[in-house]
C-alpha positions as CSV (number, residue, x, y, z in Angstrom):
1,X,37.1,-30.0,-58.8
2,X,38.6,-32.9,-57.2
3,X,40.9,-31.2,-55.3
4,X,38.7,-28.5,-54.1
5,X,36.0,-31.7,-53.1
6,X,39.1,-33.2,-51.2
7,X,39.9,-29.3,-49.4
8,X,36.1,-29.5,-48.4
9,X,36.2,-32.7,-47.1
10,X,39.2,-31.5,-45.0
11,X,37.1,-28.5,-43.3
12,X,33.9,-31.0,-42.7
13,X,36.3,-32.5,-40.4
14,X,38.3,-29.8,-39.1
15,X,34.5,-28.1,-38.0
16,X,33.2,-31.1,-36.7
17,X,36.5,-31.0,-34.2
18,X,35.5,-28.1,-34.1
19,X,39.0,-26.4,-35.3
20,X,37.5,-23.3,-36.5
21,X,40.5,-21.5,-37.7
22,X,42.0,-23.8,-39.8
23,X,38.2,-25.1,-41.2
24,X,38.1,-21.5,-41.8
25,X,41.4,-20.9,-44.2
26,X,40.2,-24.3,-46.0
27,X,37.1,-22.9,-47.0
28,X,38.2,-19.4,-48.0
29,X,40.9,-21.3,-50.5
30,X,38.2,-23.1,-51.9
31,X,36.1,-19.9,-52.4
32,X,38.6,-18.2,-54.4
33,X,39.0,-20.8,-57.0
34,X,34.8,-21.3,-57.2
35,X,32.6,-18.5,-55.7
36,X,29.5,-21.0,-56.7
37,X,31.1,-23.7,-54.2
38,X,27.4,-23.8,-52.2
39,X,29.0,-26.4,-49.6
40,X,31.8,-23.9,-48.4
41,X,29.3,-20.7,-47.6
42,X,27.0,-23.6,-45.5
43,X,30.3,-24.8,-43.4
44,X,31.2,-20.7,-42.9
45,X,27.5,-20.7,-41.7
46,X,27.7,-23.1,-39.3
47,X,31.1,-20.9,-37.9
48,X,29.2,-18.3,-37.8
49,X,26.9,-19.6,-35.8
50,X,29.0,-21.7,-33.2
51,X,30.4,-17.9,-32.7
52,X,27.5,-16.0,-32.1
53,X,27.1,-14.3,-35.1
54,X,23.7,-15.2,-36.1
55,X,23.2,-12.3,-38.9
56,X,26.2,-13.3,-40.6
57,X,25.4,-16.9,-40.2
58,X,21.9,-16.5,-41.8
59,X,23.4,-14.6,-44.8
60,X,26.1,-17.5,-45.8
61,X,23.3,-19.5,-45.5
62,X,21.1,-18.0,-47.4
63,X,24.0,-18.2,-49.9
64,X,24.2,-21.7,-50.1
65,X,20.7,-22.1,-50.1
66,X,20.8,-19.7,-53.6
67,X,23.8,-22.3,-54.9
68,X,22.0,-25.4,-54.0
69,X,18.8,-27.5,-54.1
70,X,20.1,-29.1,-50.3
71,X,17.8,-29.0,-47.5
72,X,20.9,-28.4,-45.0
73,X,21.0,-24.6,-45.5
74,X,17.4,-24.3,-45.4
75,X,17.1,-26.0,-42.4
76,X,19.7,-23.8,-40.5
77,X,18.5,-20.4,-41.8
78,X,15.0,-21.3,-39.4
79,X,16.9,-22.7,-36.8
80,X,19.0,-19.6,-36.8
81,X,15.2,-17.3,-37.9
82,X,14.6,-19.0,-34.4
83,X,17.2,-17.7,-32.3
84,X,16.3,-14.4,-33.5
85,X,13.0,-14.5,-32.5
86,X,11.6,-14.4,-36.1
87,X,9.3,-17.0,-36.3
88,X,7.6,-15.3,-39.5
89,X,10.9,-16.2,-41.4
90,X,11.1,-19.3,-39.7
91,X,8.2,-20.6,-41.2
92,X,8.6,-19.7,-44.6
93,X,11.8,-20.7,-45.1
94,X,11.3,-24.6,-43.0
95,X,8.4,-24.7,-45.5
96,X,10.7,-24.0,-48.1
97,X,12.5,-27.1,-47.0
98,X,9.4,-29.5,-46.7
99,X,9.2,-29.4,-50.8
100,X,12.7,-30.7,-51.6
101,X,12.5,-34.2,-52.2
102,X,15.9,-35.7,-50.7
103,X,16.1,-34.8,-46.7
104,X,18.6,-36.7,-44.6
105,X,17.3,-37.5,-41.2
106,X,19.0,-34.9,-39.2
107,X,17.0,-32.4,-41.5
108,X,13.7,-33.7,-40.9
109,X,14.2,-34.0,-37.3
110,X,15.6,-30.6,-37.1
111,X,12.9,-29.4,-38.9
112,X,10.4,-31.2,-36.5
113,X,12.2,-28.9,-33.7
114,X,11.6,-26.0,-35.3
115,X,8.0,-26.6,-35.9
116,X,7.7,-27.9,-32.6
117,X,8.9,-24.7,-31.3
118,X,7.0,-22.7,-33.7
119,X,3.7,-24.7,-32.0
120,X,3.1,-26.1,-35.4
121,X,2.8,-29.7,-33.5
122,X,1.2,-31.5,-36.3
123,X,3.8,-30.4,-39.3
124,X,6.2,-31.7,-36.6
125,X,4.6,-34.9,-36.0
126,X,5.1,-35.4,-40.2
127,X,8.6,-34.4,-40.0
128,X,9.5,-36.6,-37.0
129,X,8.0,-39.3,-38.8
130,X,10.2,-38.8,-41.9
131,X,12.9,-38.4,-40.0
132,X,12.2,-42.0,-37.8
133,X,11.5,-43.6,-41.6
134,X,14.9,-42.1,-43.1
135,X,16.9,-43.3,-39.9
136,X,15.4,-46.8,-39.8
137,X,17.3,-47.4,-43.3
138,X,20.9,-46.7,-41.5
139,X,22.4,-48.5,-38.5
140,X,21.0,-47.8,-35.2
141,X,22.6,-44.6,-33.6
142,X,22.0,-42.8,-30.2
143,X,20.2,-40.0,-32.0
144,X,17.3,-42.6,-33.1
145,X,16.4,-42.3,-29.2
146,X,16.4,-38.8,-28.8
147,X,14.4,-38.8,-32.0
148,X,11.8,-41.0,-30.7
149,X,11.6,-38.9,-27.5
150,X,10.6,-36.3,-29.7
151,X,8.0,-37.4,-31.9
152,X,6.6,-38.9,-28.6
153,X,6.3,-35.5,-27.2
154,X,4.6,-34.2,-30.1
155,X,2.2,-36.9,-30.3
156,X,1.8,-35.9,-26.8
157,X,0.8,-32.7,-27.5
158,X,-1.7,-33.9,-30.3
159,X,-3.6,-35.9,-27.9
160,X,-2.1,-38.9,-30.2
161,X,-1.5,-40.6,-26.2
162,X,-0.8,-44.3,-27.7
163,X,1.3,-43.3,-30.4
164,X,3.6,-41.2,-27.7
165,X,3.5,-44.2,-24.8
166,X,5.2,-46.2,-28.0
167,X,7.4,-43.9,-28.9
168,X,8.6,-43.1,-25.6
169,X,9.5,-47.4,-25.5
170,X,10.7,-47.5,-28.6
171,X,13.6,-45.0,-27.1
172,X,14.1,-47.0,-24.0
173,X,14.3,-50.1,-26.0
174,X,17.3,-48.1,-27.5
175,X,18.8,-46.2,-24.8
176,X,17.5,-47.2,-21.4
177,X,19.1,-44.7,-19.7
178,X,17.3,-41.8,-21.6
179,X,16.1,-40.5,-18.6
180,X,13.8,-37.9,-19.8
181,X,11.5,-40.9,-21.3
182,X,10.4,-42.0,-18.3
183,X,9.2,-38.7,-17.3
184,X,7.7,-38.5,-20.7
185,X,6.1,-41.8,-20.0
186,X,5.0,-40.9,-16.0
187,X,3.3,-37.3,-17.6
188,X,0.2,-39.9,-19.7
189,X,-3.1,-40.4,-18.6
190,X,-2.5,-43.9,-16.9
191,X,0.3,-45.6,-14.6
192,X,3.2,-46.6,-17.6
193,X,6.2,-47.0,-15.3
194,X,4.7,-49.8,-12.8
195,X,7.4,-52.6,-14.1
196,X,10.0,-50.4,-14.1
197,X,9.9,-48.9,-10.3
198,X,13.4,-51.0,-9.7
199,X,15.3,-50.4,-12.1
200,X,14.6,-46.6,-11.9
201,X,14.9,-47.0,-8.3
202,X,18.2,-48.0,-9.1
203,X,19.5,-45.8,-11.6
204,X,18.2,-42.9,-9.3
205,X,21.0,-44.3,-6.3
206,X,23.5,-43.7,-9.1
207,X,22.7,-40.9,-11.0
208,X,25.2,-38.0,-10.6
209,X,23.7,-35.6,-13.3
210,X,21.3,-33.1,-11.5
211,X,19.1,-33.3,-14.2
212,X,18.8,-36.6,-14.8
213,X,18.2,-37.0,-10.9
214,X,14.9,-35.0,-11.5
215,X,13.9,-36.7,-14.4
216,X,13.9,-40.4,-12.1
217,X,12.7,-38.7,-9.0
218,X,9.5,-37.2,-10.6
219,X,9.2,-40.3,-12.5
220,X,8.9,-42.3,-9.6
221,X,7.2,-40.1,-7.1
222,X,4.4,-39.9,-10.2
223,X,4.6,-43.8,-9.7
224,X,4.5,-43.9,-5.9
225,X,1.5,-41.4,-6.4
226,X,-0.2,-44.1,-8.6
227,X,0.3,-46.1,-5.5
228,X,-1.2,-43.9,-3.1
229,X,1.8,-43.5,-1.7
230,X,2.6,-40.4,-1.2
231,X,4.9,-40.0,1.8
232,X,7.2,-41.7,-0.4
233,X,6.4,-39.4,-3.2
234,X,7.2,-36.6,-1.3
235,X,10.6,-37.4,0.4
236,X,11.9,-38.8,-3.4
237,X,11.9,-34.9,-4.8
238,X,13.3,-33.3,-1.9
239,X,16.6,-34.3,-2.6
240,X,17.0,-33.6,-6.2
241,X,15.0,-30.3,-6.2
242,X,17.5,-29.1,-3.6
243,X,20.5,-30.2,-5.4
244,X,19.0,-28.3,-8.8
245,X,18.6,-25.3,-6.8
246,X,21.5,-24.9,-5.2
247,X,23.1,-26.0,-8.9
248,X,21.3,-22.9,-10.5
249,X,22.2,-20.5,-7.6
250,X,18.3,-19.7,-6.7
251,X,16.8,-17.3,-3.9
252,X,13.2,-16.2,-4.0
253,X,14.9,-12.8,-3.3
254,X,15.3,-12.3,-6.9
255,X,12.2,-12.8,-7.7
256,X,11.2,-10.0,-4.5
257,X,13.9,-7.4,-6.2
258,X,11.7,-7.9,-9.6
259,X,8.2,-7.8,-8.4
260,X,9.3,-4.5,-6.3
261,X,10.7,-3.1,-9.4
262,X,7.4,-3.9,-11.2
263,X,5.4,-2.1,-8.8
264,X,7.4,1.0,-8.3
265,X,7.8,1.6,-11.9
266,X,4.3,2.0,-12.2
267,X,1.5,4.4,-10.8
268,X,-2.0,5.5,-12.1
269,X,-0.2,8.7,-12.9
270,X,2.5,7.5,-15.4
271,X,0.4,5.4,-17.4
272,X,-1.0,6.8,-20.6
273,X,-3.6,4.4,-22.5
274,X,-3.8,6.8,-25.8
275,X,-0.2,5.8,-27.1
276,X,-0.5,2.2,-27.7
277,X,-1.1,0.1,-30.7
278,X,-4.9,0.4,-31.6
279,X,-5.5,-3.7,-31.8
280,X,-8.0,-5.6,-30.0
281,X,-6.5,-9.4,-31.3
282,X,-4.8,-10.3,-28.0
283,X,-6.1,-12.0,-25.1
284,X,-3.8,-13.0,-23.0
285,X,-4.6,-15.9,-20.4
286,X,-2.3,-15.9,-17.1
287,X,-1.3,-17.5,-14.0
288,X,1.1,-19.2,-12.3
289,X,1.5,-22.5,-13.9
290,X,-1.6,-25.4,-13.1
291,X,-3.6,-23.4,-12.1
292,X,-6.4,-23.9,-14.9
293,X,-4.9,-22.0,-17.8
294,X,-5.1,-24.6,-19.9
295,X,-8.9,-25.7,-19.8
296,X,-9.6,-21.6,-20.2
297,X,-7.4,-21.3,-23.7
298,X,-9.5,-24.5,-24.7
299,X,-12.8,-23.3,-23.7
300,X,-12.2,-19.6,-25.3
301,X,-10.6,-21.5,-28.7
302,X,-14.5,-23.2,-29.0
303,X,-15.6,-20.3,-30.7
304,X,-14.3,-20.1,-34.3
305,X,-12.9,-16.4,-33.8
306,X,-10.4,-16.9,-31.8
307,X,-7.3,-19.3,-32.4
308,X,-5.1,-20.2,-29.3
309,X,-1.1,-19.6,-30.5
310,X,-0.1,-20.9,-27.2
311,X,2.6,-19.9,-25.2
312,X,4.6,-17.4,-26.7
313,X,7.9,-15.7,-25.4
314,X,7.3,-12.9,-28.1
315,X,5.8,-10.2,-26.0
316,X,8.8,-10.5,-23.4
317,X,10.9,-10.4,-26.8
318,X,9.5,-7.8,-28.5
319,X,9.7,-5.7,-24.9
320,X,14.0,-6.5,-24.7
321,X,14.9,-5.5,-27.9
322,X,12.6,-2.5,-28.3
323,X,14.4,-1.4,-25.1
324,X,18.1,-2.0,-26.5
325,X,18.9,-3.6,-22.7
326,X,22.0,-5.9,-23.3
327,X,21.6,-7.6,-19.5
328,X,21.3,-11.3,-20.3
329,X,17.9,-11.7,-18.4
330,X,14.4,-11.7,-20.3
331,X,13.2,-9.0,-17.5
332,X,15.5,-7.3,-15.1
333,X,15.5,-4.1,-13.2
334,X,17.3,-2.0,-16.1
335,X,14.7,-3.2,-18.7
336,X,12.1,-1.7,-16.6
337,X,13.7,0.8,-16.2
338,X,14.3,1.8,-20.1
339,X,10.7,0.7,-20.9
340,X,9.0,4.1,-19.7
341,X,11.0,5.8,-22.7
342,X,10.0,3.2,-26.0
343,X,7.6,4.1,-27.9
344,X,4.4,2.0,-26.7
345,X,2.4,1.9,-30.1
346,X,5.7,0.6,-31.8
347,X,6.1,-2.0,-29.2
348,X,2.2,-3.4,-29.8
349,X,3.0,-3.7,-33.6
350,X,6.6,-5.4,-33.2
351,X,4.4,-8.2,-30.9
352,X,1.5,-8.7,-33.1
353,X,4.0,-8.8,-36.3
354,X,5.9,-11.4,-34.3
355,X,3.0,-13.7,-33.9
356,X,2.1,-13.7,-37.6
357,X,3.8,-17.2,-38.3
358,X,0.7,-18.6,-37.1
359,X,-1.5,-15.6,-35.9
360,X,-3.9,-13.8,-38.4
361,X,-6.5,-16.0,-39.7
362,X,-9.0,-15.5,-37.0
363,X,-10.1,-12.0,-35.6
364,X,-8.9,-13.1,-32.4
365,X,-5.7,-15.0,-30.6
366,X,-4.5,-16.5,-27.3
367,X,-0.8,-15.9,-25.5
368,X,-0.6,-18.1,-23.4
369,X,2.4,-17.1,-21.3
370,X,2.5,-17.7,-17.6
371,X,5.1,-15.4,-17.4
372,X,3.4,-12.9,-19.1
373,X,1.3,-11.5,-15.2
374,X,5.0,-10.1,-15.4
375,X,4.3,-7.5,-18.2
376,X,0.8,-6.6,-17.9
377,X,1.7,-3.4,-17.4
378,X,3.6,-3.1,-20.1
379,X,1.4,-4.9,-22.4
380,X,-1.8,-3.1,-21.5
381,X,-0.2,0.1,-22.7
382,X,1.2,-1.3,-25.5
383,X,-2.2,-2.9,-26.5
384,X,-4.7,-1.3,-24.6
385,X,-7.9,-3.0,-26.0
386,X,-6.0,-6.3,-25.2
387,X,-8.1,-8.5,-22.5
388,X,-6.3,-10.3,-19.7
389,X,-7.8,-13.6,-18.1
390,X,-5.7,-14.3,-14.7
391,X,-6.2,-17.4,-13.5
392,X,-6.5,-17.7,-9.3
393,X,-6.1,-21.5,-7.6
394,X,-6.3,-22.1,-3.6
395,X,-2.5,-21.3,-2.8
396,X,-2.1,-25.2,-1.3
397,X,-2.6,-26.8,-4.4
398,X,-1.1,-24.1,-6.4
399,X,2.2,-24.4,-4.8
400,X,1.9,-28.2,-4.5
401,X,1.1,-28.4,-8.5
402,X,3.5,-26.5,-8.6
403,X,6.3,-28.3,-6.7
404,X,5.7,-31.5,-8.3
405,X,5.8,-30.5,-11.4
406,X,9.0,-31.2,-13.3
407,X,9.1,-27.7,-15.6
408,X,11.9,-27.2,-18.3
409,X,14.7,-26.3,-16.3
410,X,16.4,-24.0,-18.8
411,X,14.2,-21.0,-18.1
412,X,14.7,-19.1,-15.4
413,X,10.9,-18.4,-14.5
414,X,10.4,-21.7,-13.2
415,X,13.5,-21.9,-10.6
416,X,11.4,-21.1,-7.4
417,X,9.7,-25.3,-7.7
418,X,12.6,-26.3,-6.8
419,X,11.8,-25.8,-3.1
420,X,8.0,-25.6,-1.4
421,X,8.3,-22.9,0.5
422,X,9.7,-21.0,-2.7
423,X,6.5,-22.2,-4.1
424,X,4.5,-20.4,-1.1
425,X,6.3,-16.8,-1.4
426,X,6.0,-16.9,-5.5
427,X,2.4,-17.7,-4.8
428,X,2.0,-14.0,-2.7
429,X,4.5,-13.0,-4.7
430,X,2.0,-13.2,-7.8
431,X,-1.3,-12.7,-5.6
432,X,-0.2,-9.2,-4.7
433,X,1.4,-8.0,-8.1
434,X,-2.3,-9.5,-10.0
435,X,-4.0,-7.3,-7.4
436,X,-1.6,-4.2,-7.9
437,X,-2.6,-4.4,-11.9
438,X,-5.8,-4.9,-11.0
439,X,-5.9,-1.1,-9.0
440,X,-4.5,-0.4,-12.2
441,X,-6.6,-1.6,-15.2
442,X,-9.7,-2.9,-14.2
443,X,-11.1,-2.6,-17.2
444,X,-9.0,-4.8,-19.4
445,X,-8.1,-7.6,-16.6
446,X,-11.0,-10.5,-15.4
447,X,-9.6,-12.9,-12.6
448,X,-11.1,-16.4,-12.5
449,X,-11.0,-18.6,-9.7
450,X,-10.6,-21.5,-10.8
451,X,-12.5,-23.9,-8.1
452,X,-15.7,-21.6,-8.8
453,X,-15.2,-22.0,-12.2
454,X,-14.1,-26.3,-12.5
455,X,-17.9,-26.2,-10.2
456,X,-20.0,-24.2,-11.6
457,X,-18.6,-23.6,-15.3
458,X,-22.2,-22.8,-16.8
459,X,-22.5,-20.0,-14.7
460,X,-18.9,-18.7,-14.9
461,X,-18.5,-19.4,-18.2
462,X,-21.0,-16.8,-20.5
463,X,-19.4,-14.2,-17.6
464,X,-16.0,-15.0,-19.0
465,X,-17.2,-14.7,-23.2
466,X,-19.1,-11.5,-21.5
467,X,-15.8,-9.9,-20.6
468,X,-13.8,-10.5,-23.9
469,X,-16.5,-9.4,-25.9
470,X,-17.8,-12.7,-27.6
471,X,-20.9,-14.6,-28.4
472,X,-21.6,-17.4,-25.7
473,X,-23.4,-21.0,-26.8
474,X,-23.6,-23.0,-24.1
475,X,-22.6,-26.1,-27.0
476,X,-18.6,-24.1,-25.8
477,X,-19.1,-26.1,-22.6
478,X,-18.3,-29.3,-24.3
479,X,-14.3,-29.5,-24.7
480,X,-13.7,-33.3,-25.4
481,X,-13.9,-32.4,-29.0
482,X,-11.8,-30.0,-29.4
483,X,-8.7,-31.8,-31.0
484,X,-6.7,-28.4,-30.9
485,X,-2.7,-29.7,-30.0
486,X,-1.6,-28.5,-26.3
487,X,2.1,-27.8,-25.8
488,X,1.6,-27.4,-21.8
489,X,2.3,-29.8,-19.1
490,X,-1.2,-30.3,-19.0
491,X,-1.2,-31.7,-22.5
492,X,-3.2,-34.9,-20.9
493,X,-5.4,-33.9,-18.3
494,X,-7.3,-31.6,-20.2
495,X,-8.3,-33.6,-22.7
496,X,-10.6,-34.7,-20.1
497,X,-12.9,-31.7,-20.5
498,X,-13.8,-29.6,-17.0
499,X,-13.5,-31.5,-14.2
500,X,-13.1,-30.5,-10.6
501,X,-11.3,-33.6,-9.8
502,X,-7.2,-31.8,-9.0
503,X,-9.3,-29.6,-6.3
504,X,-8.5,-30.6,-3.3
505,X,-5.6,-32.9,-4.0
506,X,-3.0,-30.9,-1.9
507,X,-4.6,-33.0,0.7
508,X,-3.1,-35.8,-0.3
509,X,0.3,-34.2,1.0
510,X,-0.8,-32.5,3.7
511,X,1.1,-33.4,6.3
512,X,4.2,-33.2,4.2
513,X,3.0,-29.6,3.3
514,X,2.3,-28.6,7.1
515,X,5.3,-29.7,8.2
516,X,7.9,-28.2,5.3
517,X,6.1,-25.0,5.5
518,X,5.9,-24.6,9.6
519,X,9.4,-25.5,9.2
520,X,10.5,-22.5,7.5
C-alpha cells in the first residue's frame, strides 16, 4: 500500500502539470494491483474531464464516489451533471455532498457554484460560508478573494446588500487588483467606490486585459454617474466596449442573419398547436434586458402558485439536443432549420423535466430568459398553453440600460452592448420579431409596456393576472416584502418595489446619445 500511495502521489502531480499521459499509465498500474483504489478512478475523472469526455468522466466519478466517503467525487459529478445540462442530477448528488462531515474548502466553494448556478442562492450563501470558515484556518491564498467575490454575489442576490458590500472589501483587502469587485461594489444601492475613484483611475490607464478594462470603466463611469457627471461617464466606456467588441469579432449582422432566419422559418401555415406537450406550468417573462422583467417575475411570484426559477438556459438546451445540431452556437440557422422535423410534444417534456431541480412544488413557474423572445416560436408549439409576458421599454432608455450595463461577457447574446448604435438595431431588431409572434399567437403572448405599467401598476396589474389566468389581490402590489433571491443585474433596484424613477433617465445622456447615434 505504500508503494501504490507513493504511485498516486506521483499522478496528483503529473495531473496538476497537467501531463495527462504519463498521470494516466500511473493510475492504471495502481488499478491493477487494487481495483478498490477510490483516489485513482477520481484523478482518471478529472482526465476525463480536462478532455471533453464528460460521460466517461461522470462514470469514474461515480466510481470513486461508490469506494469512498470523500466529498471530491461528489462534488465533480454535479459540476460535470452541470455541463450536461442536468440540473435534476446536479442537485441530488451536491446534496449528497452537503451530509459528509469533512469538506475541504475548495469543495464547499465549488459546491457554492454549483448551487449558485442551479439559482439555489441561499444553499450557496451556506456553502460559501463554510468554505470562507474552512479557508480562514490555512494561510491566506489568492483563492480566499475570488471566494469572497463570490459569496458577495450571492448575498447580493439575497438582498443580504451589507453582508455583500463586506465581502466584496474583504477581497480587495486581499487582492486589490480583483477587478471584478469593484464592479460588484459599483452594482449596490449606494455610492461604494467614492474613495477609490484614483486608484481605479489609475489602474484603468494600465490595464491591458479587455476584461478587466470593462470591469474599471463601468466601475467608474457608475461613480462619475453618482457624481452627476455623466459626460465623463459616457466617454470612460467607449473605449473599452470597443476594444471588447472588436476582441469578440461582433457585427449586428449576425444577429440580422438570425432574426431573418426566425421569421422565414415560420408562417401561420406551418404551425400546428395540437402536437405539443399538454402543460400549462410555464410562463415565460421576456425582453431585452432592463427593461422591467425583473419587477414583473416579482410581482407574478406574489401569489403562492407560482414560483419564479429564474433565468434558465434549459429551453434553448432542451431545443439543441432534441435537434442533434453539432454547430457550437445555442441557436443558429441549421438548428432552425432541423427544428421543424422534432417531435414538439417530446421537446415540451424534455424542458419541463429539466426544470425539476427546483420546479414542481407550485402549479405554476417563471423562465426568465431574455433570450428566450428568440424561441417563442418554438416554445409555443412545444408548450402551447404556456403564457408569454414581453416586456416593451421606450427604445432610448432601453438601449442606454442597455449599453451601460456591464453583462457577463461569456455569452454570446449580450455582444451587441458593446456599442450604442448596436444597442439601437437590436432594439428594432427585437421590436419587429415580438410583433411577428405576435401575428402569430395572440393568444398565448401579452406585451407590457413598461412606463404604463411603473405609472399606473393598479390598473395594469389585475390585466396582467387576467391574462395568465390567476387570482388578483390588490395586497400583490406590495413587493418590498417579497424576500425571494434575484440572480439578475437588477438584483438591487428592485428590491425597491415599483417605482417609475429609471423612466426618463436616458436624458441624462442625451446629448451623448444624439450625437453617437446621428453619427452612424
Amino acid at each position: 500500500m505504500t508503494e501504490l500511495n507513493a504511485l498516486y502521489q506521483k499522478a496528483l502531480t503529473l495531473v496538476e502539470q497537467k501531463q495527462y499521459q504519463q498521470a494516466h499509465h500511473c493510475l492504471l498500474t495502481i488499478l491493477k494491483q487494487d481495483r478498490q483504489f477510490a483516489r485513482a478512478y477520481y484523478l482518471l475523472a478529472i482526465i476525463a474531464s480536462d478532455h471533453h469526455n464528460v460521460v466517461k468522466a461522470i462514470e469514474l466519478a461515480e466510481k470513486a464516489s461508490q469506494l469512498s466517503k470523500q466529498g471530491a467525487p461528489l462534488v465533480l459529478q454535479a459540476k460535470l451533471y452541470l455541463r450536461l445540462h442536468d440540473h435534476v442530477k446536479a442537485k441530488y448528488v451536491a446534496q449528497q455532498a452537503l451530509t459528509l462531515a469533512a469538506l475541504t474548502y475548495a469543495e464547499w466553494d465549488d459546491l457554492g457554484v454549483v448551487f449558485s448556478q442551479m439559482g439555489d442562492h441561499f444553499q450557496a450563501i451556506r456553502c460559501f460560508e463554510q468554505a470562507e470558515q474552512a479557508l480562514a484556518k490555512l494561510p491566506q491564498t489568492p483563492q480566499h478573494a475570488q471566494l469572497c467575490v463570490n459569496l458577495a454575489a450571492a448575498y447580493k442576490f439575497n438582498g443580504q446588500f451589507e453582508q455583500a458590500i463586506a465581502s466584496y472589501r474583504r477581497a480587495l483587502a486581499q487582492d486589490p487588483k480583483l477587478y471584478s469587485a469593484y464592479w460588484g461594489l459599483a452594482s449596490m444601492p449606494e455610492s461604494q467606490l467614492a474613495g477609490d475613484i484614483g486608484r481605479l483611475t489609475g489602474y484603468l490607464q494600465h490595464a491591458t486585459d479587455a476584461d478587466d478594462t470593462l470591469y474599471l470603466a463601468h466601475s467608474l463611469s457608475r461613480q462619475y454617474e453618482h457624481q452627476g457627471d455623466f459626460a465623463k461617464a459616457w466617454q470612460l466606456l467607449t473605449k473599452p466596449k470597443q476594444r471588447k467588441k472588436a476582441q469578440c469579432g461582433y457585427h449586428i449582422s449576425r444577429d440580422q442573419q438570425l432574426f431573418s432566419a426566425l421569421k422565414a422559418s415560420f408562417n401561420k401555415s406551418s404551425i400546428n398547436l395540437d402536437s405539443g406537450c399538454d402543460s400549462d406550468e410555464p410562463i415565460f417573462i421576456v425582453g431585452m434586458p432592463r427593461t422591467g422583467t425583473t419587477v414583473i417575475e416579482r410581482l407574478l411570484t406574489q401569489s403562492n402558485n407560482i414560483f419564479s426559477a429564474g433565468e434558465m438556459q434549459h429551453f434553448a438546451i432542451a431545443l439543441k439536443q432534441q435537434t442533434q445540431v453539432t454547430s457550437p452556437a445555442l441557436l443558429d440557422e441549421a438548428t432552425i432549420n432541423a427544428a421543424h422535423s422534432i417531435d414538439w410534444r417530446q421537446l415540451g417534456g424534455n424542458y419541463l423535466a429539466k426544470t425539476r431541480s427546483i420546479t414542481g412544488h407550485t402549479p405554476r413557474f417563471i423562465d426568465k430568459m431574455p433570450t428566450n423572445f428568440l424561441y417563442i416560436g418554438f416554445i409555443l408549439q412545444a408548450l402551447p398553453k404556456a403564457k408569454v409576458i414581453c416586456l416593451q421599454r421606450s427604445e432610448q432608455d432601453t438601449i442606454i440600460s442597455n449599453y451601460r450595463q456591464l453583462f457577463a461577457s461569456d455569452f454570446w447574446f449580450y455582444q451587441y452592448s458593446y456599442d450604442i448604435n448596436d444597442c439601437q438595431s437590436y432594439y428594432h431588431l427585437f421590436t419587429e420579431l415580438m410583433g411577428y409572434w405576435q401575428q402569430l399567437f395572440a393568444n398565448n403572448i401579452y406585451c407590457l409596456n413598461y412606463e404604463s405599467f411603473v405609472h399606473n401598476p393598479a390598473v395594469e396589474a389585475p390585466k396582467l393576472f387576467d391574462f395568465i389566468g390567476e387570482t388578483w389581490q390588490p395586497l400583490y402590489l406590495d413587493l418590498q416584502h417579497n424576500r425571494a433571491p434575484v440572480a439578475t443585474a437588477s438584483a438591487a433596484q428592485v428590491r425597491d418595489g415599483i417605482t417609475a424613477k429609471s423612466v426618463g433617465f436616458w436624458r441624462h445622456y442625451q446629448q451623448q446619445l444624439t450625437q453617437a447615434l446621428d453619427a452612424n
